[in-house]
PyMOL CGO cylinders between C-alpha atoms (Angstrom):
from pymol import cmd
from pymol.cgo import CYLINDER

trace = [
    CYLINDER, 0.00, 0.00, 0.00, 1.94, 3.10, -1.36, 0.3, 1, 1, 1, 1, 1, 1,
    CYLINDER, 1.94, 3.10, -1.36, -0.48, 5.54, 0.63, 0.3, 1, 1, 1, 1, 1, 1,
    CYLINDER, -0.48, 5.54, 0.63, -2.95, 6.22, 4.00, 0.3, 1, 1, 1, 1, 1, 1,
    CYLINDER, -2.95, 6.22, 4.00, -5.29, 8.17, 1.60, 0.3, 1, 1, 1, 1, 1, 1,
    CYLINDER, -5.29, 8.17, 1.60, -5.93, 9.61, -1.50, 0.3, 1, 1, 1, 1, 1, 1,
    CYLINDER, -5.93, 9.61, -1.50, -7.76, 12.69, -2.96, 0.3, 1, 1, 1, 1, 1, 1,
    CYLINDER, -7.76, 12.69, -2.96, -9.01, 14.04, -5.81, 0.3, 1, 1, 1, 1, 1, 1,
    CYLINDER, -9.01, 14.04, -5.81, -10.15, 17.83, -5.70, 0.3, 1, 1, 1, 1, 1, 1,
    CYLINDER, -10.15, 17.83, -5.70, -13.45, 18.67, -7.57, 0.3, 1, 1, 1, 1, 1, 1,
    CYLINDER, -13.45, 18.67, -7.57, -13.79, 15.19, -8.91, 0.3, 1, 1, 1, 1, 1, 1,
    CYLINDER, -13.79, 15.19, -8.91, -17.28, 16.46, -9.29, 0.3, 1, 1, 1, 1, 1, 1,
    CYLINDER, -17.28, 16.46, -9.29, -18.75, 20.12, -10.58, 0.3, 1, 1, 1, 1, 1, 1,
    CYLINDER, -18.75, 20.12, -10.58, -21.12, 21.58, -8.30, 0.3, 1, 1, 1, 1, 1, 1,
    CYLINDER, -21.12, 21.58, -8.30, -23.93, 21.19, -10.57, 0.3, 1, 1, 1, 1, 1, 1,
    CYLINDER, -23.93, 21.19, -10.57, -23.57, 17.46, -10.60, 0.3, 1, 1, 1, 1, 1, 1,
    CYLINDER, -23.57, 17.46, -10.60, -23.58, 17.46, -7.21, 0.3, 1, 1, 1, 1, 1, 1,
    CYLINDER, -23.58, 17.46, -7.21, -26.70, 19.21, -6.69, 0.3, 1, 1, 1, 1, 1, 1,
    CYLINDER, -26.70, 19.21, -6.69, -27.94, 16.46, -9.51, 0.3, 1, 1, 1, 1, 1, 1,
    CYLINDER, -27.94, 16.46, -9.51, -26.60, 14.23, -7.53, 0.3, 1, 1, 1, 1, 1, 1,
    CYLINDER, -26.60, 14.23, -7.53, -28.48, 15.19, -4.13, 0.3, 1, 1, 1, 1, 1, 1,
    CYLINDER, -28.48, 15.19, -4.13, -31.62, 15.40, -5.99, 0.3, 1, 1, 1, 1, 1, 1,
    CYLINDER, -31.62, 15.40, -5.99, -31.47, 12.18, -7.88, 0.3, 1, 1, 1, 1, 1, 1,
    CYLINDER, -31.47, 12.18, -7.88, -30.28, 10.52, -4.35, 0.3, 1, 1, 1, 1, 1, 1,
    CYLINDER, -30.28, 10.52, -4.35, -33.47, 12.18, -2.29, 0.3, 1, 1, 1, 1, 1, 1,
    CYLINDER, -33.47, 12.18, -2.29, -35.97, 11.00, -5.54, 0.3, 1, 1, 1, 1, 1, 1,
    CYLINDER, -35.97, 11.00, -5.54, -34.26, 6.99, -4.36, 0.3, 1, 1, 1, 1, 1, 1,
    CYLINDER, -34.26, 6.99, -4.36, -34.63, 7.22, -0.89, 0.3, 1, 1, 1, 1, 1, 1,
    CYLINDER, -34.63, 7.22, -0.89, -35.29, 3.96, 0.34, 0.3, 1, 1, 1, 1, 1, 1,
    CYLINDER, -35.29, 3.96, 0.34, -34.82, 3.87, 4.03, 0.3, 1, 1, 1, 1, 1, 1,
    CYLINDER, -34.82, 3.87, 4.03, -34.13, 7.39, 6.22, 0.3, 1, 1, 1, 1, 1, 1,
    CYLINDER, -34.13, 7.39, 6.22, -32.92, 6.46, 9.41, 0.3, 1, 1, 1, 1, 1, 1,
    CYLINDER, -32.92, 6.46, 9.41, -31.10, 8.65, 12.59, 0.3, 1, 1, 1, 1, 1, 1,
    CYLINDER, -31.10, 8.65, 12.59, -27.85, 6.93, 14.13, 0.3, 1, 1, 1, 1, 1, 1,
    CYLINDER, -27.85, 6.93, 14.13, -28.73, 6.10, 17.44, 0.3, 1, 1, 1, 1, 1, 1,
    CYLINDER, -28.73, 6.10, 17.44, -28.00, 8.63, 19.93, 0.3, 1, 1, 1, 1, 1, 1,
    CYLINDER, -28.00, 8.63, 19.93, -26.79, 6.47, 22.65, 0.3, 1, 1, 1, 1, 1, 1,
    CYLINDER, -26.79, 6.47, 22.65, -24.07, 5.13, 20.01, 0.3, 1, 1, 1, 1, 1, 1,
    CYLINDER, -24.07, 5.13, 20.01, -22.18, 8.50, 20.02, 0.3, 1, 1, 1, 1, 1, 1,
    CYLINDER, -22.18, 8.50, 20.02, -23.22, 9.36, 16.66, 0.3, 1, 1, 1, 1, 1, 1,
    CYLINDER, -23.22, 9.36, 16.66, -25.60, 11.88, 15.37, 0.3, 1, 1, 1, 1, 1, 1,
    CYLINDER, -25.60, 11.88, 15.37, -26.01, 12.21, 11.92, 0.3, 1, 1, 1, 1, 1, 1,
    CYLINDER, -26.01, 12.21, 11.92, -28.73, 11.90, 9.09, 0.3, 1, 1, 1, 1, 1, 1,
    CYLINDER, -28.73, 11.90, 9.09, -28.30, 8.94, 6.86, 0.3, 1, 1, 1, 1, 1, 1,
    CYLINDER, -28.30, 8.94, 6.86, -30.19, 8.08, 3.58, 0.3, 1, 1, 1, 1, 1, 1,
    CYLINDER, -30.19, 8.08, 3.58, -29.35, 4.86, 2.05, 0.3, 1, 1, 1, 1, 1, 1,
    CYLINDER, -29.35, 4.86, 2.05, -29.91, 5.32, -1.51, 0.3, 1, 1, 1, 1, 1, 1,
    CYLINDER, -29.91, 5.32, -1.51, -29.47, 1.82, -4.05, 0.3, 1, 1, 1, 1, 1, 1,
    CYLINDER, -29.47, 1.82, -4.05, -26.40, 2.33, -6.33, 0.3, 1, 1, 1, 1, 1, 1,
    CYLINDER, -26.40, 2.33, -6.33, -27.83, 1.07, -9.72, 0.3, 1, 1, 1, 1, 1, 1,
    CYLINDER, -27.83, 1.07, -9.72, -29.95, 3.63, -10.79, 0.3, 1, 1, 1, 1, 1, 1,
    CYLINDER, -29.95, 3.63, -10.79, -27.18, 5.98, -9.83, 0.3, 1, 1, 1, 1, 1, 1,
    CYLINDER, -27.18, 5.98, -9.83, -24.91, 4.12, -11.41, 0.3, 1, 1, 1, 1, 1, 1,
    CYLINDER, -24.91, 4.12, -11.41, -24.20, 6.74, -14.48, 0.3, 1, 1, 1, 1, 1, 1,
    CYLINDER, -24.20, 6.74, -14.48, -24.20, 9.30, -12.26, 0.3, 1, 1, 1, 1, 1, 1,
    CYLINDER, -24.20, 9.30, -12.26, -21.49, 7.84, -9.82, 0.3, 1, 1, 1, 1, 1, 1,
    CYLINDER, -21.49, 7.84, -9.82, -19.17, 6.34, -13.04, 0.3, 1, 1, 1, 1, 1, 1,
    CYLINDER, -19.17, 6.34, -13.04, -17.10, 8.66, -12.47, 0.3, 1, 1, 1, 1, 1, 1,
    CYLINDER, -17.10, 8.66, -12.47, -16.30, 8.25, -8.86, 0.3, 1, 1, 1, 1, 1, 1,
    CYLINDER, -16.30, 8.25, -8.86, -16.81, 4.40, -9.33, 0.3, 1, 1, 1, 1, 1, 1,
    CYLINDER, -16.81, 4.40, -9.33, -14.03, 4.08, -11.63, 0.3, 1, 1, 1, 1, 1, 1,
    CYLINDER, -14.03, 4.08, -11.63, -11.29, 6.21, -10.28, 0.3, 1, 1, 1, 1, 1, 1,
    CYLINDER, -11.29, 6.21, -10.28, -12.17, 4.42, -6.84, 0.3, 1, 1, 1, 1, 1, 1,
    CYLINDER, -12.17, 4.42, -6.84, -10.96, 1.62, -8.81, 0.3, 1, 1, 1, 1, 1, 1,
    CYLINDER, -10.96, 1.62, -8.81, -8.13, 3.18, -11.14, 0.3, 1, 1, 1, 1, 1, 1,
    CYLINDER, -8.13, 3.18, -11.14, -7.05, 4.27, -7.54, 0.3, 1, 1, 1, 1, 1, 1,
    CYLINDER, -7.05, 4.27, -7.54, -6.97, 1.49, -5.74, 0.3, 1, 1, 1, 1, 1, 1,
    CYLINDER, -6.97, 1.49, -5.74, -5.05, -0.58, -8.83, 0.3, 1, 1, 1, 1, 1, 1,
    CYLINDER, -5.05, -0.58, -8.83, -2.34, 1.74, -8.55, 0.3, 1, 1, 1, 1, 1, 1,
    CYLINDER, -2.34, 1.74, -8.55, -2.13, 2.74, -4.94, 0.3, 1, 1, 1, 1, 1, 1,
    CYLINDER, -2.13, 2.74, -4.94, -3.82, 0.47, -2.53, 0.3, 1, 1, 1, 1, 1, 1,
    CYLINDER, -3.82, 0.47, -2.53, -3.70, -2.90, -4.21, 0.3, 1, 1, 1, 1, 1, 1,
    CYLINDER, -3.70, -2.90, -4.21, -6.77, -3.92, -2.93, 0.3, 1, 1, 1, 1, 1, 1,
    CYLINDER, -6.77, -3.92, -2.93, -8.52, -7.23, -3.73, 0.3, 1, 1, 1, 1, 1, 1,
    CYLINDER, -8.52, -7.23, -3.73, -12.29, -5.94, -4.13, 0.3, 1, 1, 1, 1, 1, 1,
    CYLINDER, -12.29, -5.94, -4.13, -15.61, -7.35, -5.27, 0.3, 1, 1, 1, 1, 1, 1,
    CYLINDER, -15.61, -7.35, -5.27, -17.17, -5.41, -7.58, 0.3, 1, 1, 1, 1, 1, 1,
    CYLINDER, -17.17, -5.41, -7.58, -19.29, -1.72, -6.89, 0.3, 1, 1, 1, 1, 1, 1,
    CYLINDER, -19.29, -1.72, -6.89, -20.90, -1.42, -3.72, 0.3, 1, 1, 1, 1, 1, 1,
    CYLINDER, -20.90, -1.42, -3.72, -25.19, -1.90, -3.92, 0.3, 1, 1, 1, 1, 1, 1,
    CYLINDER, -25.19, -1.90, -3.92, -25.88, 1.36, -2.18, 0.3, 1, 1, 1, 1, 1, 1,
    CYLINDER, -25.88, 1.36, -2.18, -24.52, 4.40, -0.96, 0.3, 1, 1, 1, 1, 1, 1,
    CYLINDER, -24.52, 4.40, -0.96, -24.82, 6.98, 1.87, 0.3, 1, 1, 1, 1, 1, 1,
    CYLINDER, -24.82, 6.98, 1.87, -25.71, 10.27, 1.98, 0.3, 1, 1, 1, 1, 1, 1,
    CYLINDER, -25.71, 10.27, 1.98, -24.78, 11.67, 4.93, 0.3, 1, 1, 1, 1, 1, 1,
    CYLINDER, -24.78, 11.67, 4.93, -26.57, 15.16, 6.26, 0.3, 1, 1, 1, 1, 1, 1,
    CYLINDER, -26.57, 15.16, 6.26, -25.24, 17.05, 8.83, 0.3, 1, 1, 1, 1, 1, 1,
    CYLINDER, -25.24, 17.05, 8.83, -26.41, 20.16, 10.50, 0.3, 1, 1, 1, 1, 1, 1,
    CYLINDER, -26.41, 20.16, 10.50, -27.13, 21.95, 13.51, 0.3, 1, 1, 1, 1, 1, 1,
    CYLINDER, -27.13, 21.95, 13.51, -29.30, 19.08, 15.11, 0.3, 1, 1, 1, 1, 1, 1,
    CYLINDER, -29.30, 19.08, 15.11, -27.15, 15.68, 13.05, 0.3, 1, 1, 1, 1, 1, 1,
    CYLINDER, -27.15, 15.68, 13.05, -23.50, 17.87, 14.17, 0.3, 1, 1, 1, 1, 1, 1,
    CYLINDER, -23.50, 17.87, 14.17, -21.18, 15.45, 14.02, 0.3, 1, 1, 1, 1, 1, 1,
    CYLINDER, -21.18, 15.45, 14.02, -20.00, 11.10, 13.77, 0.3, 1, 1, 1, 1, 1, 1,
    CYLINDER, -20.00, 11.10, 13.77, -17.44, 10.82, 16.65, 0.3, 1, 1, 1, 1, 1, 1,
    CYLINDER, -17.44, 10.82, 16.65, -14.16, 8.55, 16.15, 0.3, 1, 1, 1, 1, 1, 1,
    CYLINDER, -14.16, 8.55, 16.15, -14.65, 5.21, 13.85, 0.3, 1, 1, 1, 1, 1, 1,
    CYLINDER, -14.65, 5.21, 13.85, -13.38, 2.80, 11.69, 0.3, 1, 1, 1, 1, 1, 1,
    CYLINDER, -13.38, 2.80, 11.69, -16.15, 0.85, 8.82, 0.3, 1, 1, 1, 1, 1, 1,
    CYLINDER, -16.15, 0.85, 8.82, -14.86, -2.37, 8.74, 0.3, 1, 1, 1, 1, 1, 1,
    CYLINDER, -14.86, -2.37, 8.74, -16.88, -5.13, 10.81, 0.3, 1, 1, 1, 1, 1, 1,
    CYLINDER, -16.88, -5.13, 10.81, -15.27, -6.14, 14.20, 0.3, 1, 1, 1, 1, 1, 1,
    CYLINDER, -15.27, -6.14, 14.20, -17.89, -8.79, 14.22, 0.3, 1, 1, 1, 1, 1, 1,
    CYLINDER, -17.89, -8.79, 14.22, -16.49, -10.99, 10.85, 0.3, 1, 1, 1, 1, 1, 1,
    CYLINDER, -16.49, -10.99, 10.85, -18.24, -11.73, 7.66, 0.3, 1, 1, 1, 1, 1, 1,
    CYLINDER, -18.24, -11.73, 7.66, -17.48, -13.58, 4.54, 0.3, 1, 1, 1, 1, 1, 1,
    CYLINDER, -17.48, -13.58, 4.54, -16.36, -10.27, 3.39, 0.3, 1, 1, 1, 1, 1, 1,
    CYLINDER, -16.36, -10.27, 3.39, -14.34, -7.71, 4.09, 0.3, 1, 1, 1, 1, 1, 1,
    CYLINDER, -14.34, -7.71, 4.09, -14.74, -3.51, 3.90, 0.3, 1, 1, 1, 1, 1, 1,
    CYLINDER, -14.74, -3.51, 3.90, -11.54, -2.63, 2.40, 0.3, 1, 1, 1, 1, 1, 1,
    CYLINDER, -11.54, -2.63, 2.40, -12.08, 0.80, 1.06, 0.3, 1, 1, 1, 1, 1, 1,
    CYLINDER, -12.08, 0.80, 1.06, -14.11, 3.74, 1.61, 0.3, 1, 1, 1, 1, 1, 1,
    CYLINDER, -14.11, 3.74, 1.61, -15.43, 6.59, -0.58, 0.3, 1, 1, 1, 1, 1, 1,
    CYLINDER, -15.43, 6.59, -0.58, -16.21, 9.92, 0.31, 0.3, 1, 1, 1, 1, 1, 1,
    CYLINDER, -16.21, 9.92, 0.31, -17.73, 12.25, -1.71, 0.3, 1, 1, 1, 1, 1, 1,
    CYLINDER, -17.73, 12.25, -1.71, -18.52, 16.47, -0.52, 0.3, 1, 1, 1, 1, 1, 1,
    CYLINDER, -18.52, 16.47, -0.52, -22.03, 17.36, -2.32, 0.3, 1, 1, 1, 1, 1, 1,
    CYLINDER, -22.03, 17.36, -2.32, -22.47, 20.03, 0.14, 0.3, 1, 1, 1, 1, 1, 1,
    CYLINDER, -22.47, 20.03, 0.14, -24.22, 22.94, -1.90, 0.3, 1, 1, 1, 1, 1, 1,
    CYLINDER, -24.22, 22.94, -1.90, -24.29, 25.32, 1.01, 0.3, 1, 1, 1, 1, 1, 1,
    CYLINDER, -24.29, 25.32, 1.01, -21.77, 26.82, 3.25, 0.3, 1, 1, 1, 1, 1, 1,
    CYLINDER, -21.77, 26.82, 3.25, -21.35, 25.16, 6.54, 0.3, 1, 1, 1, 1, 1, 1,
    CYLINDER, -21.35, 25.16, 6.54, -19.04, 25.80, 10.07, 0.3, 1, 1, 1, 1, 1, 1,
    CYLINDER, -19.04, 25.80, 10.07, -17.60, 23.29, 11.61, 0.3, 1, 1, 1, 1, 1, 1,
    CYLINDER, -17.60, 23.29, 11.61, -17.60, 19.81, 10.14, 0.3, 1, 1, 1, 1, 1, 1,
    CYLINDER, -17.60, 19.81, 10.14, -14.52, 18.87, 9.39, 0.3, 1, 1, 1, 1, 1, 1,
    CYLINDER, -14.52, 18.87, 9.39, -13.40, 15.66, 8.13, 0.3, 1, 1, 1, 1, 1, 1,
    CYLINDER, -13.40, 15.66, 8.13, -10.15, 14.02, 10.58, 0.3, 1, 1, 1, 1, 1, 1,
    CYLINDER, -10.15, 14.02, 10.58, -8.44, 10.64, 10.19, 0.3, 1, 1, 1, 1, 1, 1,
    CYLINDER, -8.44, 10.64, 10.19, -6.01, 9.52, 12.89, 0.3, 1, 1, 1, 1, 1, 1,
    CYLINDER, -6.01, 9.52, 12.89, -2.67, 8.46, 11.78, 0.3, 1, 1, 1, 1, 1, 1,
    CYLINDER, -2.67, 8.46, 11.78, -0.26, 8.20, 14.55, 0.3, 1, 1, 1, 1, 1, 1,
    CYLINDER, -0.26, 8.20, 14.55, -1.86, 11.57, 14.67, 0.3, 1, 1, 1, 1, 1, 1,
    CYLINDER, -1.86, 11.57, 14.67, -4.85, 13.64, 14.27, 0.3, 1, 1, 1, 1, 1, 1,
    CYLINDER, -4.85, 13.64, 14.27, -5.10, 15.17, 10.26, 0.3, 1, 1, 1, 1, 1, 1,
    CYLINDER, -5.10, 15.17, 10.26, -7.58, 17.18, 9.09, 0.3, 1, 1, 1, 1, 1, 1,
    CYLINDER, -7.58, 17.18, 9.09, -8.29, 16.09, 5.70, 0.3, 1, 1, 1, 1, 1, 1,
    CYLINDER, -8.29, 16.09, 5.70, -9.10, 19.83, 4.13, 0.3, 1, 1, 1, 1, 1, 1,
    CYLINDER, -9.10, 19.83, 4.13, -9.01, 18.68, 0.76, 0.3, 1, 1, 1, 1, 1, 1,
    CYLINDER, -9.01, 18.68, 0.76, -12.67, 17.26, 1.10, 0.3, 1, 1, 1, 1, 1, 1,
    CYLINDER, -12.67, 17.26, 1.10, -14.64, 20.94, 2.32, 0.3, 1, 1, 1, 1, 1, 1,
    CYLINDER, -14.64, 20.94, 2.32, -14.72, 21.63, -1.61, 0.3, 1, 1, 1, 1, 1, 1,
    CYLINDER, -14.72, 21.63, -1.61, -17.67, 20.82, -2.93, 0.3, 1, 1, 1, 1, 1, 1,
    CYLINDER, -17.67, 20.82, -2.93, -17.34, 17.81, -5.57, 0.3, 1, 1, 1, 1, 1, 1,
    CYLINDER, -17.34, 17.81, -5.57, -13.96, 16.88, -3.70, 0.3, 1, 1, 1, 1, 1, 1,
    CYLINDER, -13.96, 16.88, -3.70, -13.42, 12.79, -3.49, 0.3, 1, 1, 1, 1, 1, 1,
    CYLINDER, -13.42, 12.79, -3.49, -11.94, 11.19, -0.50, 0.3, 1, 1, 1, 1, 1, 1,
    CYLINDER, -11.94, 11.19, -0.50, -10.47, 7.40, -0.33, 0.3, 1, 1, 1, 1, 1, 1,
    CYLINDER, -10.47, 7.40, -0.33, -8.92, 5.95, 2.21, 0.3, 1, 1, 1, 1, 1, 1,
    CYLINDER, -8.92, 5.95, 2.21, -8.48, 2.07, 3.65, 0.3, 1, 1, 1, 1, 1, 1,
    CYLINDER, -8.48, 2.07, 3.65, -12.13, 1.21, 5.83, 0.3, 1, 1, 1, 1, 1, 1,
    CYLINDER, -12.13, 1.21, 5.83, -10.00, 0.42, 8.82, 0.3, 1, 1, 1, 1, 1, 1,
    CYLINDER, -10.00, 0.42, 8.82, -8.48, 3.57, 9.63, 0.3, 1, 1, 1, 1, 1, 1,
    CYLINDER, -8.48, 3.57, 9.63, -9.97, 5.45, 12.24, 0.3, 1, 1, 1, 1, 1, 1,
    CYLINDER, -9.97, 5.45, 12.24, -12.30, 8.23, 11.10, 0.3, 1, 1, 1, 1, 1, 1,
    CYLINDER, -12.30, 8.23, 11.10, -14.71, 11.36, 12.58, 0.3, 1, 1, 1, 1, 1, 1,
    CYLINDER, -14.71, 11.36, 12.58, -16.08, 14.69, 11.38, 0.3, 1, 1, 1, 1, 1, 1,
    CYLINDER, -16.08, 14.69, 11.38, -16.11, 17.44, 13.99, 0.3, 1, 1, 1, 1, 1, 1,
    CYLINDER, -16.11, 17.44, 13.99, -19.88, 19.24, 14.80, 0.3, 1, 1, 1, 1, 1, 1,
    CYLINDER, -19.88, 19.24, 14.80, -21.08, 21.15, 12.33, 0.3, 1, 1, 1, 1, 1, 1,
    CYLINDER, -21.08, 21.15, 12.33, -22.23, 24.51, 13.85, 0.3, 1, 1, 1, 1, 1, 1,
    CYLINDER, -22.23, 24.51, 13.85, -23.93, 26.18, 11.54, 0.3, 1, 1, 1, 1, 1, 1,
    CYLINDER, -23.93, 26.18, 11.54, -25.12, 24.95, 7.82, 0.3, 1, 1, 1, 1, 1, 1,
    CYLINDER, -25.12, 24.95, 7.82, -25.03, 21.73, 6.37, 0.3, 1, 1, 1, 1, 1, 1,
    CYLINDER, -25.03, 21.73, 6.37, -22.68, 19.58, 5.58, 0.3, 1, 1, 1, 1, 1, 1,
    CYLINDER, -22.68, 19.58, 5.58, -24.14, 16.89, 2.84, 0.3, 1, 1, 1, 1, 1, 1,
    CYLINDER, -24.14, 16.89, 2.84, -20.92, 13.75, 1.96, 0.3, 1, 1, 1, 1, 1, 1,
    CYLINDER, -20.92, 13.75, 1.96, -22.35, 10.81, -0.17, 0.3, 1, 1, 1, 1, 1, 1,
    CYLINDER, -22.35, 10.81, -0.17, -20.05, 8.01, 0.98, 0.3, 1, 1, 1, 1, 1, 1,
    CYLINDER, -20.05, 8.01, 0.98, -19.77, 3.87, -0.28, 0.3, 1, 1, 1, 1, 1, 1,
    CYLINDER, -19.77, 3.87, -0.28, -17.94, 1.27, 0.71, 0.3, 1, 1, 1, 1, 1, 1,
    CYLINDER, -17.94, 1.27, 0.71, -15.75, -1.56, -1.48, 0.3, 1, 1, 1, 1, 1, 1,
    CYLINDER, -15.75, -1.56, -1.48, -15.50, -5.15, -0.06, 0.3, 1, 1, 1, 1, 1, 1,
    CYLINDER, -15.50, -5.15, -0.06, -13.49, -7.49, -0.74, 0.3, 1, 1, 1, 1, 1, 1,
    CYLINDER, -13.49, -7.49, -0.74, -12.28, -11.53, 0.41, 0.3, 1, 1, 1, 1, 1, 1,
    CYLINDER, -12.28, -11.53, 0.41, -11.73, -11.57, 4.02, 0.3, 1, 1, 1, 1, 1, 1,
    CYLINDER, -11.73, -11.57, 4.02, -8.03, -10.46, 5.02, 0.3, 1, 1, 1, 1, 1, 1,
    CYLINDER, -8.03, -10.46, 5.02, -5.56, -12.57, 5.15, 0.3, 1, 1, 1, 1, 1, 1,
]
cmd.load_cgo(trace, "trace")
């Protein structure tokens, strides 16, 4: 593995993120809150991947390109659904994480995608990764920005204090590691 993460800055334009957020609220197929007792408080809609599919080819194939030449992953193919992930002044923030399954599976979450569709200003919300220390990863507050990193490093955004913050994130599994 050549890096911790990877980014690509405006990966998308803001108009096909605001496509994007409207094609994603038109598929809603199960809204949900995180459960407050669980530390995390943030909106989730998960939204089926197929009939986003030419929408998300673009992210769905440098994921890949990316991982080919930088993680080495060995991944399934496209994740089924995706995420999008609202958070404001009452869904602030997703506290310290990794998305890989302490609990085994026949599969592995090797890779995670996040994409910034945010198409309003927000305060606060800020993306961190721990490695060895706390980094802020800046590079994904632009709008249309694309962040990849391995599923089993630890993770949080910060509360957002004012706006909204919208990410659409997936997930790519692969074999179980060995």
């Amino acid at each position: 593995m050549l890096y911790k993460w990877y980014h690509y800055q405006n990966l998308y334009s803001a108009e096909e993120c605001k496509r994007l957020l409207e094609l994603s609220q038109q598929l809603n197929s199960n809204q949900h809150k995180d459960i407050p007792g669980s530390g995390k408080n943030v909106d989730v809609s998960v939204v089926p991947l197929e009939p986003l599919r030419v929408d998300l080819s673009k992210m769905l194939n440098f994921v890949t390109q990316v991982n080919e030449e930088f993680f080495g992953f060995d991944l399934f193919s496209s994740p089924k659904s995706v995420n999008i992930n609202r958070y404001n002044e009452a869904y602030k923030e997703y506290p310290w994480h990794a998305d890989n399954s302490v609990l085994g599976s026949t599969a592995d979450t090797k890779l995670t995608a996040v994409l910034n569709i945010s198409n309003q200003e927000y305060v606060g919300g800020a993306f961190e990764m721990f490695v060895g220390e706390t980094v802020e990863m800046k590079e994904l507050s632009t709008v249309g920005s694309l962040l990849i990193f391995p599923s089993y490093m630890y993770h949080r955004v910060t509360p957002v204090t004012s706006g909204e913050r919208l990410t659409l994130s997936c997930w790519f599994k692969g074999p179980n590691w060995k």
